[in-house]
C-alpha positions in Angstrom: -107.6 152.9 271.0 -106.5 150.6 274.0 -106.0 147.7 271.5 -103.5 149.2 269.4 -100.3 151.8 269.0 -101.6 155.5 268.1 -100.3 156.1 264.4 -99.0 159.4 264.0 -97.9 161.3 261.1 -94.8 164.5 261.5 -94.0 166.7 258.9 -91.1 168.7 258.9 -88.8 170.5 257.1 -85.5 168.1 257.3 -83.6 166.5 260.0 -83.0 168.7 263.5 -80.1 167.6 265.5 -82.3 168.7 268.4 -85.2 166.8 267.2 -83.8 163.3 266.2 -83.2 162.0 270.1 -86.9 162.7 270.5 -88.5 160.8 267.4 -86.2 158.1 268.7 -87.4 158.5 271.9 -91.0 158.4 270.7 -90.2 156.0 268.7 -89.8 153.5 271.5 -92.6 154.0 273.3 -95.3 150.9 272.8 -98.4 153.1 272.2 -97.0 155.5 269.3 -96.3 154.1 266.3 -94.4 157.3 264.3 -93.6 157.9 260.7 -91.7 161.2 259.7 -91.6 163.1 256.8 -89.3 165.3 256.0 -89.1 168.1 253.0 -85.4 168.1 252.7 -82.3 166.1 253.4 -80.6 169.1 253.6 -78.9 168.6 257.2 -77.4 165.4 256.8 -75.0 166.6 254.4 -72.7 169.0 254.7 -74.0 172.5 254.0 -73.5 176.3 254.5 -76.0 177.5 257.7 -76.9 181.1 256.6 -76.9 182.1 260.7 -72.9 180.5 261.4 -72.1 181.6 258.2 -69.7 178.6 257.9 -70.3 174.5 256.7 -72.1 172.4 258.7 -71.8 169.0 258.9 -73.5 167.6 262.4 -71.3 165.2 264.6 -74.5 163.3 265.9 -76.7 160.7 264.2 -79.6 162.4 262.8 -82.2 159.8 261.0 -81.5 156.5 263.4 -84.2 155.1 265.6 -87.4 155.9 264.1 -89.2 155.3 260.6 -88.7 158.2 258.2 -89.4 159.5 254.7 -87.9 162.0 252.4 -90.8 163.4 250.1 -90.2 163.8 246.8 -89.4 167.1 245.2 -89.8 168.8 242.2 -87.1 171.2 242.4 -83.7 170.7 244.4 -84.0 170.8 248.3 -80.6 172.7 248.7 -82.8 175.6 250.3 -85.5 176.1 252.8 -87.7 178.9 253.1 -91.4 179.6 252.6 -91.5 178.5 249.2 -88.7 175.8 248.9 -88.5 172.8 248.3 -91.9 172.1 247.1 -92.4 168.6 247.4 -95.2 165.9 246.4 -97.5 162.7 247.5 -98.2 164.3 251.0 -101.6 162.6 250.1 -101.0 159.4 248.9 -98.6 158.8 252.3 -101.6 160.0 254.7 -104.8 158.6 252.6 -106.2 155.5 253.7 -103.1 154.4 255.9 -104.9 154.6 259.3 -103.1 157.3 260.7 -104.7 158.9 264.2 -103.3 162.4 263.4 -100.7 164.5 261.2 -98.8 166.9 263.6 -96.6 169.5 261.8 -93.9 171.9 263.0 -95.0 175.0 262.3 -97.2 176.8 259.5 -93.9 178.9 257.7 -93.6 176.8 254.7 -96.1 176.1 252.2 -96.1 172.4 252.3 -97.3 172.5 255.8 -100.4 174.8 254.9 -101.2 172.2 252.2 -100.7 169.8 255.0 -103.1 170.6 256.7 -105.6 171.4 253.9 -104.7 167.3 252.6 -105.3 166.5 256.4 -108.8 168.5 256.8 -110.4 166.7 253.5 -109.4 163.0 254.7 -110.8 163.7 258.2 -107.5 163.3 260.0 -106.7 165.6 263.0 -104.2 168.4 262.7 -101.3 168.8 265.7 -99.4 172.1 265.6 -96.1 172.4 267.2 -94.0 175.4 266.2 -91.9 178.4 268.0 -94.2 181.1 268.0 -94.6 183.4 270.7 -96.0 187.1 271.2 -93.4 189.6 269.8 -94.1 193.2 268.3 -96.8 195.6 267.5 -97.6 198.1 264.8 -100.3 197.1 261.8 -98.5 194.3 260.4 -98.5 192.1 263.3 -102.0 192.8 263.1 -101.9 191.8 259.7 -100.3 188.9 260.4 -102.6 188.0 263.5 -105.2 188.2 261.1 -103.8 185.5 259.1 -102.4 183.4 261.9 -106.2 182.5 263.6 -107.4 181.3 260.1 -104.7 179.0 260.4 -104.9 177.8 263.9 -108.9 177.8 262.9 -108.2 174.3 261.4 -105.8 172.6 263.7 -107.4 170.8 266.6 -104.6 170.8 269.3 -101.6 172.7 270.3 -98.5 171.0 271.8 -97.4 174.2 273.8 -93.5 174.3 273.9 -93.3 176.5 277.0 -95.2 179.3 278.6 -95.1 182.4 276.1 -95.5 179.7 273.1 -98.8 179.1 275.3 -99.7 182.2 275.7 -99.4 182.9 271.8 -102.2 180.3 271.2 -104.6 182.1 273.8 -104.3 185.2 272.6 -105.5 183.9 269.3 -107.9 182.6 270.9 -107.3 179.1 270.9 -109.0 177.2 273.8 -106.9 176.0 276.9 -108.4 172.8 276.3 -106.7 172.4 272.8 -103.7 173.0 274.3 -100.7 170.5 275.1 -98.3 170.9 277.5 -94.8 169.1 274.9 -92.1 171.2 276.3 -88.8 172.0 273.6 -86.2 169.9 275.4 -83.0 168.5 274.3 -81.9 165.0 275.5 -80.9 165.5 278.9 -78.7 162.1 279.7 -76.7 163.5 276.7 -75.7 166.4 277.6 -75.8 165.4 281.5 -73.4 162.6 280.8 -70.8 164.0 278.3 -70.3 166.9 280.8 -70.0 164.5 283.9 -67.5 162.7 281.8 -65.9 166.2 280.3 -65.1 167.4 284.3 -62.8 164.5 285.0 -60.9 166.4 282.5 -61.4 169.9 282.9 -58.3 171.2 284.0 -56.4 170.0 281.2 -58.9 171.3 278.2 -58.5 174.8 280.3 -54.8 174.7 279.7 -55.2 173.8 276.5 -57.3 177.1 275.9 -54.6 179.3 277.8 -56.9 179.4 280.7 -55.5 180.3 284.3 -56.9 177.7 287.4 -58.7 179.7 289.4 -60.4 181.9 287.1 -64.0 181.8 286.5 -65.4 181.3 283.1 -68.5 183.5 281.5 -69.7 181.5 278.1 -72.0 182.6 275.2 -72.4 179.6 272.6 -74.6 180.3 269.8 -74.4 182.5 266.4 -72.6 185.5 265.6 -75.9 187.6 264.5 -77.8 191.1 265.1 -80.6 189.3 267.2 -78.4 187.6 269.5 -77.1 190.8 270.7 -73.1 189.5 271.9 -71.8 193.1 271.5 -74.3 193.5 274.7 -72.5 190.6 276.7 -69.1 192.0 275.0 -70.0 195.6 276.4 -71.2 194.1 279.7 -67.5 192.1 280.1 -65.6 195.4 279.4 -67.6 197.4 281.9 -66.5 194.5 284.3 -63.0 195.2 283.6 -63.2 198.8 283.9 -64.8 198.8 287.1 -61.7 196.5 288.3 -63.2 193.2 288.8 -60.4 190.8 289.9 -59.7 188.9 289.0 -61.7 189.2 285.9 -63.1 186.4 284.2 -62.7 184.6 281.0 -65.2 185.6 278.4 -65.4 182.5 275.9 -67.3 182.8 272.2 -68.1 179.9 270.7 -69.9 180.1 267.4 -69.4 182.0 264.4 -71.4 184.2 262.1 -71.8 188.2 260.0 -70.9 189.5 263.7 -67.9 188.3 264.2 -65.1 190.5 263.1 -67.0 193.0 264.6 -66.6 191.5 268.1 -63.1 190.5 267.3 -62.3 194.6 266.7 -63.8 195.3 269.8 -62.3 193.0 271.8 -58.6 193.4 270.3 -59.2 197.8 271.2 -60.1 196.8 274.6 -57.2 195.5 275.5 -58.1 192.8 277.3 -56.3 189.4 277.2 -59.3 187.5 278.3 -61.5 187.0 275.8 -61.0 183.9 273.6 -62.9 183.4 270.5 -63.5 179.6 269.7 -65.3 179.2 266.2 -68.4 176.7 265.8 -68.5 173.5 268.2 -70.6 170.5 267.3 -73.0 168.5 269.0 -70.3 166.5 270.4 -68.1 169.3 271.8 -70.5 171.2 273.6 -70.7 169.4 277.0 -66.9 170.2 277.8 -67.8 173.9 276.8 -70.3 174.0 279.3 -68.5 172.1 281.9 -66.1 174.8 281.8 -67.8 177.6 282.2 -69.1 179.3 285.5 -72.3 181.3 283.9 -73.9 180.9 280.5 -75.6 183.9 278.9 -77.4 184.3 276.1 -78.7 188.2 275.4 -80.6 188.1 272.5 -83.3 190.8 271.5 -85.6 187.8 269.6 -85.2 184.0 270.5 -88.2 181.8 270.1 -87.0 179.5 272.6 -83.2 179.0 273.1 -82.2 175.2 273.3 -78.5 176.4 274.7 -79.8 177.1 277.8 -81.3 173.2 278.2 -78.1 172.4 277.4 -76.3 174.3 279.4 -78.4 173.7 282.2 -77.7 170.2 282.3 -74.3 170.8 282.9 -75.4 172.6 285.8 -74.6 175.9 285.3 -76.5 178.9 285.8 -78.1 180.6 283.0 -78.4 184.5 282.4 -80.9 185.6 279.6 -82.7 188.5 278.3 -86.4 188.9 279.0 -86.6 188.4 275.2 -85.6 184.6 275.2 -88.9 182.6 275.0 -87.3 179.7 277.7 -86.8 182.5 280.2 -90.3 182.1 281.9 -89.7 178.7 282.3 -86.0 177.8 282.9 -84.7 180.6 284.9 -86.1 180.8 288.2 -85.4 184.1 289.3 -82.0 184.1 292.0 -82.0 180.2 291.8 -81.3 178.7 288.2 -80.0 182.4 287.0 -81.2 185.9 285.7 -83.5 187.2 283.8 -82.4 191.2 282.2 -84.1 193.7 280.2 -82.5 193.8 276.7 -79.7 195.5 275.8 -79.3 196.4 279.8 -75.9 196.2 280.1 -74.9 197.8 283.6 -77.4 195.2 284.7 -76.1 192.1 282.9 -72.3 193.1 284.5 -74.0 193.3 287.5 -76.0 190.4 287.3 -72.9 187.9 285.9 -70.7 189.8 288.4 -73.5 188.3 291.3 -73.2 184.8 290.4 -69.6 185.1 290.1 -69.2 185.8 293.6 -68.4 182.8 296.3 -70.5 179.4 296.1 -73.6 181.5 294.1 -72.5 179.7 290.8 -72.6 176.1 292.1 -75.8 176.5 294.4 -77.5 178.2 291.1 -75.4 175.3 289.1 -77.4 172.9 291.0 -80.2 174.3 291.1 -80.5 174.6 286.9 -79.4 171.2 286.7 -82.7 170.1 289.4 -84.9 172.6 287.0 -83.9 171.0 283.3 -84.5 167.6 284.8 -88.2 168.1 285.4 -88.4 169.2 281.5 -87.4 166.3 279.3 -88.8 164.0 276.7 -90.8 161.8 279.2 -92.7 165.3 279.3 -93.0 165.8 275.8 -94.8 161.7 275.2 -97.1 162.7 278.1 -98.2 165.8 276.1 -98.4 164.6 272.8 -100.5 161.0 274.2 -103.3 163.7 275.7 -103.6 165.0 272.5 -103.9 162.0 271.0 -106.1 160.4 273.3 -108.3 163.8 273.2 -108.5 163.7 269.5 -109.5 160.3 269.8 -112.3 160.9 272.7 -113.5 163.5 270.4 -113.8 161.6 267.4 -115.8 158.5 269.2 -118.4 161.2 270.9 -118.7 162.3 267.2 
């Protein structure tokens, strides 16, 4: 294997904006030589997202810098769940082309369970990567256990995304050695250099928003939807108020989604002046949200990760989650990088943003975050997915 590029295969189920900067990134290193497949060309048109409840059409370049393939489909690929699109020559792209591995996101569709089942009769290793972490109880998450090992039975390594995605895999018992440390991670220089460039004008994008100098901002940037829990952030904010805080802080939503007049009722019978509703940012408008913020949080009751908070972080701001995000364990260091709440805590999430609120605790967490998301990037993410490669490979030549 020292004589040539590893080929590797991806499947997945259309373009990610978080995703693309990595196969790029991948893309250029000397010892991978990566093809893509995708299921859909959904994203890279402009589309209704179920979760923002609005059209989408992403601001950042989504299928440049690295070799890619849309596979044909029988029916239309306007939709993507379990059983849609159902697409075709999976095979005929991974037979006989000298491929080292086919690594798929995830087992929720059905093209990537005959993935693997097209991988497993030409002898080519299987790489999982996917979101799933320990969440719920009750005899259908047994059920579902059940079905999960069979699956993870025929995959031979796990790129772990984090810690609770790692410990999902062991308590399926999947072996630590089959597991790959490929953290989720957005592109850091990104994010880090439109918000270094977004503070030389801060002050002005604050007036432009009706924002006092002086005041500190509290941000929550994602959707409008049950799971993210922003009434709980919402409720938290108003308990600030009542309590007196002063001055009280802007409390910015950016996003959109099913909960959104809700939260607009709310906010218009409290009173309150201070709460701005901003609609859905793109890709490219996110670093000067961030920049202008003094605390991010992000309360949700189910969130397999939370790619925000990379974001966010690289801003260098501090980050306040629930102990239901899946990048808590890993991104917020406890009283340095931010907070970590029960869910649907309230009095403690006032309390909490009301702490980091209070003198230089924002910037020394600020910096802090911004130290922390540094150490978790895509140079993490090739290091992870070459031991896999070079284990599968190991493996093979002792066979």
């Amino acid at each position: 294997m020292k004589n040539r590029a590893y080929k590797l295969a991806y499947l997945v189920s259309h373009p990610i904006q978080y995703q693309a900067p990595l196969l790029r990134y991948l893309s250029a290193q000397p010892d991978i030589d990566l093809t893509v497949f995708f299921l859909s060309d959904l994203s890279t048109r402009p589309h209704i997202d179920r979760g923002f409840g609005t059209a989408i059409d992403w601001d950042v370049p989504l299928l440049d810098g690295y070799r890619h393939h849309f596979l044909p489909s029988i029916y239309s690929t306007d939709r993507l769940n379990f059983a849609e699109p159902v697409v075709r020559g999976l095979r005929s792209h991974l037979a006989g082309k000298g491929f080292d591995a086919l690594w798929i996101h995830g087992w929720y569709h059905q093209a990537n369970l005959r993935a693997i089942r097209v991988a497993r009769s030409i002898g080519l290793p299987v790489f999982m990567r996917g979101e799933s972490l320990l969440h719920g109880s009750g005899w259908k998450q047994r059920v579902k256990g059940i079905l999960q090992r069979r699956v993870l039975e025929s995959v031979d390594a796990f790129l772990a995304i984090g810690t609770r995605n790692r410990e999902f895999y062991l308590h399926h018992g999947v072996s630590s050695d089959r597991i790959f440390d490929v953290p989720y991670a957005v592109d850091n220089d990104f994010f880090r250099e439109r918000a270094d460039i977004a503070s030389e004008s801060r002050e002005e994008w604050r007036a432009s928003l009706g924002l006092e100098p002086g005041r500190s901002v509290i941000l929550y940037a994602s959707k409008f939807i049950e799971r993210k829990r922003p009434y709980d952030l919402l409720r938290a904010y108003i308990s600030l108020a009542q309590r007196g805080e002063s001055p009280l802080p802007y409390l910015l939503f950016a996003g959109d989604g099913e909960e959104r007049k809700g939260l607009e009722a709310m906010a218009a019978e409290s009173g309150l002046n201070s709460i701005r509703f901003l609609g859905f940012r793109n890709q490219t408008e996110l670093p000067r949200l961030f920049d202008l913020c003094d605390v991010f949080v992000l309360p949700s009751s189910y969130e397999p990760w939370g790619l925000v908070l990379n974001e966010v972080m690289n801003a260098g701001r501090p980050i306040i989650t629930s102990d239901c995000v899946g990048a808590a364990p890993d991104l917020v260091l406890e009283g340095k990088t931010g907070f970590t709440v029960p869910v649907g805590d309230t009095t403690l999430l006032a309390a909490r943003i009301h702490e980091v609120l209070q003198g230089d605790c924002a910037e020394r967490m600020g910096a802090a975050a911004r130290a922390r998301i540094a150490e978790w990037g895509f140079e993490e993410d090739y290091r992870g997915i070459r031991k896999a490669l070079d284990s599968v490979a190991s493996s093979r030549v002792a066979a």
